[in-house]
C-alpha positions in Angstrom: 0.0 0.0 0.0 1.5 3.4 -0.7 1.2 6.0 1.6 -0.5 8.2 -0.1 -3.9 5.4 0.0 -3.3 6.0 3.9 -2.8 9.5 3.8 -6.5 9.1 1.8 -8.2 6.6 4.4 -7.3 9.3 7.1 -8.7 12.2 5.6 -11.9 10.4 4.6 -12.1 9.4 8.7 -10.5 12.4 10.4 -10.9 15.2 9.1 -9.8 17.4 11.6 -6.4 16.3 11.9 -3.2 18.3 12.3 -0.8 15.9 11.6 -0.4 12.4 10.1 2.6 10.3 10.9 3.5 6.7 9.7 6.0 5.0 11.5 6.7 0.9 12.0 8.4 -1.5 10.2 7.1 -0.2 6.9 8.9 3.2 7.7 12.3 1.6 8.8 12.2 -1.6 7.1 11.6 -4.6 8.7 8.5 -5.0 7.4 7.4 -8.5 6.8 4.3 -10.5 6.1 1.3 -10.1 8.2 2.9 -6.9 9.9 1.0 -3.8 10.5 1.6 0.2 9.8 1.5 2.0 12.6 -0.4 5.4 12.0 -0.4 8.4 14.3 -3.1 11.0 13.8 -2.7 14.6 15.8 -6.5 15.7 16.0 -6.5 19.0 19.0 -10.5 18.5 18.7 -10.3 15.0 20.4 -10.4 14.9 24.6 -8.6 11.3 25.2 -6.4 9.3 23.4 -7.5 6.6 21.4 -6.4 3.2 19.0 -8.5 1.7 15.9 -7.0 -1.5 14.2 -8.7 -1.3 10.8 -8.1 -3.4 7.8 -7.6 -1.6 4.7 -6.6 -2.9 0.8 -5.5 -6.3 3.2 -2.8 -3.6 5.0 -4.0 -4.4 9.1 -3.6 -0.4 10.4 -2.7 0.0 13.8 -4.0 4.0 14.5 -3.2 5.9 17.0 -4.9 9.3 17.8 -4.0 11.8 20.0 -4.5 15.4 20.8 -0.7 17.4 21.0 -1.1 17.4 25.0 -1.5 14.1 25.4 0.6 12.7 23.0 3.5 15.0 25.1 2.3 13.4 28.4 2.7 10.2 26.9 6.2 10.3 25.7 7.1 12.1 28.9 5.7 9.1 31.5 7.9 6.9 28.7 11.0 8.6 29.9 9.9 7.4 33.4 8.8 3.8 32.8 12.3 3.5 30.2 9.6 1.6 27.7 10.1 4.4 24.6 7.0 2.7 22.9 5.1 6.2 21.4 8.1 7.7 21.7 10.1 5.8 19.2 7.2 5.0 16.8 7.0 8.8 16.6 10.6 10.1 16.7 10.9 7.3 13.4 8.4 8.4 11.8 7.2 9.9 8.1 4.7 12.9 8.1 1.9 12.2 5.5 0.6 16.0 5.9 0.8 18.7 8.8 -0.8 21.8 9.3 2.0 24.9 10.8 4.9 22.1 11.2 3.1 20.5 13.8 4.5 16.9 12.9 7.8 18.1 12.3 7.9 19.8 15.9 6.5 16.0 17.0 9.4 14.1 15.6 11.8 16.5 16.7 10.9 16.5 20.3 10.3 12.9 20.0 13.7 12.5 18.4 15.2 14.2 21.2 13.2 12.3 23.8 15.0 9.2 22.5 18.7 10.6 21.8 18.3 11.6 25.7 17.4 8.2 26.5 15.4 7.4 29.8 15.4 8.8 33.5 18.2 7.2 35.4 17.1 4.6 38.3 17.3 5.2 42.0 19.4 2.8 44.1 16.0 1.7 45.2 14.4 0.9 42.4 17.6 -1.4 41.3 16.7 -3.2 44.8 13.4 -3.6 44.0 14.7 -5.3 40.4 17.2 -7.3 42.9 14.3 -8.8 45.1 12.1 -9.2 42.3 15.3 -11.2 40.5 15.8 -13.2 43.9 12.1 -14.3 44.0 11.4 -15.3 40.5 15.1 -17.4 40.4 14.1 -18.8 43.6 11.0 -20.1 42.2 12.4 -21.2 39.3 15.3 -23.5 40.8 12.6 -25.4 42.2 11.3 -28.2 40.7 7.4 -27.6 39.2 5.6 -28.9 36.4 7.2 -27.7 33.2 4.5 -25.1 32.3 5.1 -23.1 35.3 9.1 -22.9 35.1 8.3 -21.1 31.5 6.3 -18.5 32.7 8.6 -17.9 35.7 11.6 -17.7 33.1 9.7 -15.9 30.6 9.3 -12.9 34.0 12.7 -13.6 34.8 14.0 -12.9 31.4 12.4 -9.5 31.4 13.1 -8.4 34.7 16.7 -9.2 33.8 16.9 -7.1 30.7 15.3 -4.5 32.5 17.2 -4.2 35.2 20.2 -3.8 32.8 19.2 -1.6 30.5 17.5 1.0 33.0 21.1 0.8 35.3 23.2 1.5 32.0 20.5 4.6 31.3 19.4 2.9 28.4 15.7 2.2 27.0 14.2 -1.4 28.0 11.4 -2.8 26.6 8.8 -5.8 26.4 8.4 -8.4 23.8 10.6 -8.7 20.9 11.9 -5.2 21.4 13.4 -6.6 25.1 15.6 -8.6 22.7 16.7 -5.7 21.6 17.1 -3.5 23.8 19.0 -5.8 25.9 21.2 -6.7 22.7 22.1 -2.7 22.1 22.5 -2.3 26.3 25.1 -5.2 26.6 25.1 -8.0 24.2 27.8 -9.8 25.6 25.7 -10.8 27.9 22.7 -11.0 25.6 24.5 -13.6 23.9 25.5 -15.5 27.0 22.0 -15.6 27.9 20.6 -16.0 25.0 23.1 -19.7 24.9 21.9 -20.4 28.5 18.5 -20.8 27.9 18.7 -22.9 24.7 20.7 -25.2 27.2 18.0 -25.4 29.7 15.5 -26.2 27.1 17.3 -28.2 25.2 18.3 -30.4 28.5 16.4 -29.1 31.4 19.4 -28.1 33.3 19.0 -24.8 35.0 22.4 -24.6 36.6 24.2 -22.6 33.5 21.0 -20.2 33.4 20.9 -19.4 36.9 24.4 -19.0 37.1 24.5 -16.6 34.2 22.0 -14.8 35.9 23.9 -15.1 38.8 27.3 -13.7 37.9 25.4 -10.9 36.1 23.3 -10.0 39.5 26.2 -9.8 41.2 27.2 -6.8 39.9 24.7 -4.9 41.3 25.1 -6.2 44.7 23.5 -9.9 44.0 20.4 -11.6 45.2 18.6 -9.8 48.2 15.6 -10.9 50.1 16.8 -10.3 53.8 16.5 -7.0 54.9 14.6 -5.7 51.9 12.1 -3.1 52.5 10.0 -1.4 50.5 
């Protein structure tokens, strides 16, 4: 689909907007079969933000709308949470059309928003990662049906990344893009990991995955449970 059959499906169902921006893996491109383009509509006469997933010509649109305010909250409380969802969807985005720059001055604070990276941790909030870390390895050195051990990993796995990525001052993230963030952050260890836990599943052996996790945990003072408080 060529952008210019989006930029038309918006303005026959918004017709108030300011600004259109497409962004995804059809603006960077990693674009692949079955994925979606990510649309973000600026629209100052809508209240609260909102998302429509709308077929179109067999495209799947994911559409984002949002008045300037909100969209501005939203990739401020990113900077907090260290998850640049909006943030990065808009700072790699195209503009389909604007009214008085007002995509351009979007991407450009959303540009900077990401080049700035997130809000540095507290030492308590990397203790909180540590107990959370202690608890889920815990639970996952003991032995429980095999269903259960893949959800604990699957946690453990993310708190991991994210514990790493928000100490370094980098961006984290959930899903595929924890992958990736945790590849950019430190892939030395992404690749450790990354070995470990093809050896538990392809053996069942824990010890090399909790020891990776381990080593790595140590550097920020290890595994605490006694004397935690939150």
């Amino acid at each position: 689909m060529s952008l210019e059959r989006v930029k038309e499906y918006v303005l026959e169902h918004d017709i108030n907007a300011e600004a259109v921006l497409v962004g995804g893996s059809y603006v960077t491109g990693g674009a692949v079969a079955g994925s979606d383009m990510d649309v973000v509509i600026i629209d100052d006469t809508i209240e609260h933000y909102c998302r429509e997933s709308v077929n179109y010509e067999g495209i799947p649109l994911e559409i984002f709308k949002y008045n300037q305010s909100s969209l501005d909250m939203i990739m401020t409380t990113e900077s907090f949470t260290g998850i640049p969802f909006m943030t990065r969807l808009t700072a790699e985005s195209v503009i389909l059309l604007q009214c008085k720059q007002t995509g351009s001055a979007i991407i450009q604070k959303a540009k900077k928003l990401l080049t700035e990276g997130p809000h540095p941790i507290s030492t308590s909030e990397i203790d909180s990662r540590r107990y959370q870390i202690t608890d889920l390895l815990q639970d996952f050195e003991v032995e429980r049906p095999f269903h259960e051990t893949v959800y604990i990993l699957i946690e453990l796995l993310s708190d991991v990344q994210e514990l790493i990525c928000r100490e370094k001052a980098c961006w984290s993230g959930k899903g595929k893009w924890a992958a990736r963030a945790l590849t950019e952050a430190d892939p030395t260890f992404q690749k450790r990991l990354e070995e470990t836990v093809a050896h538990y599943f392809k053996t069942s052996k824990k010890e090399q995955l909790v020891q990776c996790v381990d080593e790595k945990l140590a550097c920020y003072g290890g595994r605490l449970f006694a004397g935690y408080i939150e």
